[in-house]
N, C-alpha and C positions, 0 to 999 in steps of 0.2 A: 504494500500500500504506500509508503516515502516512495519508493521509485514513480510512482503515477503521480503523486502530491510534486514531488523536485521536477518531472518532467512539465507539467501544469504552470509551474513557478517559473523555470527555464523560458516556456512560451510565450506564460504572458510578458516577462522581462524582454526578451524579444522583440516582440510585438508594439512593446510599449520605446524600445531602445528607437523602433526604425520609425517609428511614428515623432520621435523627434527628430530624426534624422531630415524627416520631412515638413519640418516647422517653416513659415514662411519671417524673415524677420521683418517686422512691425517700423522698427525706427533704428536710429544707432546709435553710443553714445560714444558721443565727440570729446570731451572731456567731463570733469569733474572736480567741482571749485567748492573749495569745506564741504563736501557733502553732497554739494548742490549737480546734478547734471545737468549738460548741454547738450542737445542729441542734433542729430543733421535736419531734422525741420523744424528746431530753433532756427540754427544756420541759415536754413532755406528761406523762413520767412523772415528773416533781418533782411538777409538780401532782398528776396522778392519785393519787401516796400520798401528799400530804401534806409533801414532802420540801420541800417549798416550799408558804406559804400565802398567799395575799397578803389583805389586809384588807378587808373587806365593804365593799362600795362602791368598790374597787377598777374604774375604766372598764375595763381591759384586762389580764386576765390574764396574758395569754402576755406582753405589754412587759415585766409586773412579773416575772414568773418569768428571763427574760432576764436583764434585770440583778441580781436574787438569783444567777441561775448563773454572771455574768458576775463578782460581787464573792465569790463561793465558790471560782472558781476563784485569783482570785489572793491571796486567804487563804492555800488552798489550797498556792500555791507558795510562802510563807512557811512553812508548817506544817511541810513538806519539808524546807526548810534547818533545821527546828532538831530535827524529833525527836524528839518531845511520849511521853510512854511509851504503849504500846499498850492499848486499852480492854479489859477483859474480853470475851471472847468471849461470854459467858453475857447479858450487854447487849446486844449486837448480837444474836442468838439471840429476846430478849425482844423487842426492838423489831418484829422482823420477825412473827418471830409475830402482836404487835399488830395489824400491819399485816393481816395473814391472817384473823381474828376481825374486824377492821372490813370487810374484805370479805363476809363472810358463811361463807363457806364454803371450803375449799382449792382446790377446780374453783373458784369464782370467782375466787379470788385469780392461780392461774396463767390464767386467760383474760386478768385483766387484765394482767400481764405479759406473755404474748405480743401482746397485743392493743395496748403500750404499747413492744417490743420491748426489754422489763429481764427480768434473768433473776434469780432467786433470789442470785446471787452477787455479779453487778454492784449489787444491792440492798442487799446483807450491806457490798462494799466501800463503796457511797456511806454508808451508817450509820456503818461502822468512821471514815469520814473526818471525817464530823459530830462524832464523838465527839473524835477529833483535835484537829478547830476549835475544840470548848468548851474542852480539856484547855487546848493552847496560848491563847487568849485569858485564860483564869483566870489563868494564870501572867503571863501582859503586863501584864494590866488589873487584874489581882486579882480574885479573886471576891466579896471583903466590899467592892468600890465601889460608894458606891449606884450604882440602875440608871440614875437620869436621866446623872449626873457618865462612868458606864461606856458607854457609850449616845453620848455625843458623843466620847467618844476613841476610840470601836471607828470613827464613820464617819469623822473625822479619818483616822484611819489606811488606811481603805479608801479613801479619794479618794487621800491621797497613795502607795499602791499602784498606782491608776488612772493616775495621773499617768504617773507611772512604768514604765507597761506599755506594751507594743502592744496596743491594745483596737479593733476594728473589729464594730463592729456593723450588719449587712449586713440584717436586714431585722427587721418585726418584728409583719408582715401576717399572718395565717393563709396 
């Protein structure tokens, strides 16, 4: 009777091995920043509106978008600790909108959201946080530093954030 129970057990592990074998994967995750993941339709929809640009002649979009997402997020958890006051709604509102007339049409715009897996709100909170990051870096950096002089203390500061972090960057292939 174990011979037929182990041979059953045998099967179904089997069974069950090839059937993962056959899993389709879902997303990916591009890095991981304290904890926090970044997967490639984060990536895809920074790109896709613009929420990240990377520079013309840029080899590799998606590497460069990573690490935009990768040093956004731990802005991000700086932003957090201090508090920055909240942007106008009517801002976020306008951005979004922009965003909606650069697509052409509002059926375009929501294709490209589902199509990019962002919704209307997760869009609204990623702007509200943009607005956040300029608010707080104004106030660090000042706003009247010229841009060259503001420009090297913004990445001073995001390297020594990096430093600082658990940052694992897990892939950054298509």
């Amino acid at each position: 009777m174990t011979t037929i129970r182990r041979a059953i057990v045998v099967a179904v592990l089997a069974l069950a091995g090839s059937r993962l074998l056959h899993a389709d994967v879902i997303d990916r995750i591009m890095a991981v920043v304290g904890g926090q993941p970044i997967t490639l339709s984060d990536v895809t929809a920074a790109l896709q509106f613009r929420l990240v640009e990377p520079p013309s002649g840029t080899p590799d979009a998606v590497a460069y978008g990573v690490n935009r997402l990768i040093e956004r997020t731990l802005i991000l958890a700086e932003v957090e600790r201090f508090q920055p006051p909240e942007p106008d709604p009517s801002e976020i509102t306008t951005r979004v909108d922009a965003l909606e007339r650069r697509a052409g049409s509002a059926a375009a715009f929501d294709t490209q959201l589902a199509m990019t897996g962002m919704t209307r709100e997760r869009l609204r909170r990623h702007i509200r946080d943009d607005l956040r990051i300029t608010t707080y870096t104004n106030q660090r950096f000042g706003a009247n530093t010229p841009p060259a002089e503001r420009d090297i203390a913004i990445k001073s500061w995001v390297s020594e954030l990096r430093r600082r972090a658990v940052v694992t960057v897990l892939t950054t292939a298509r």
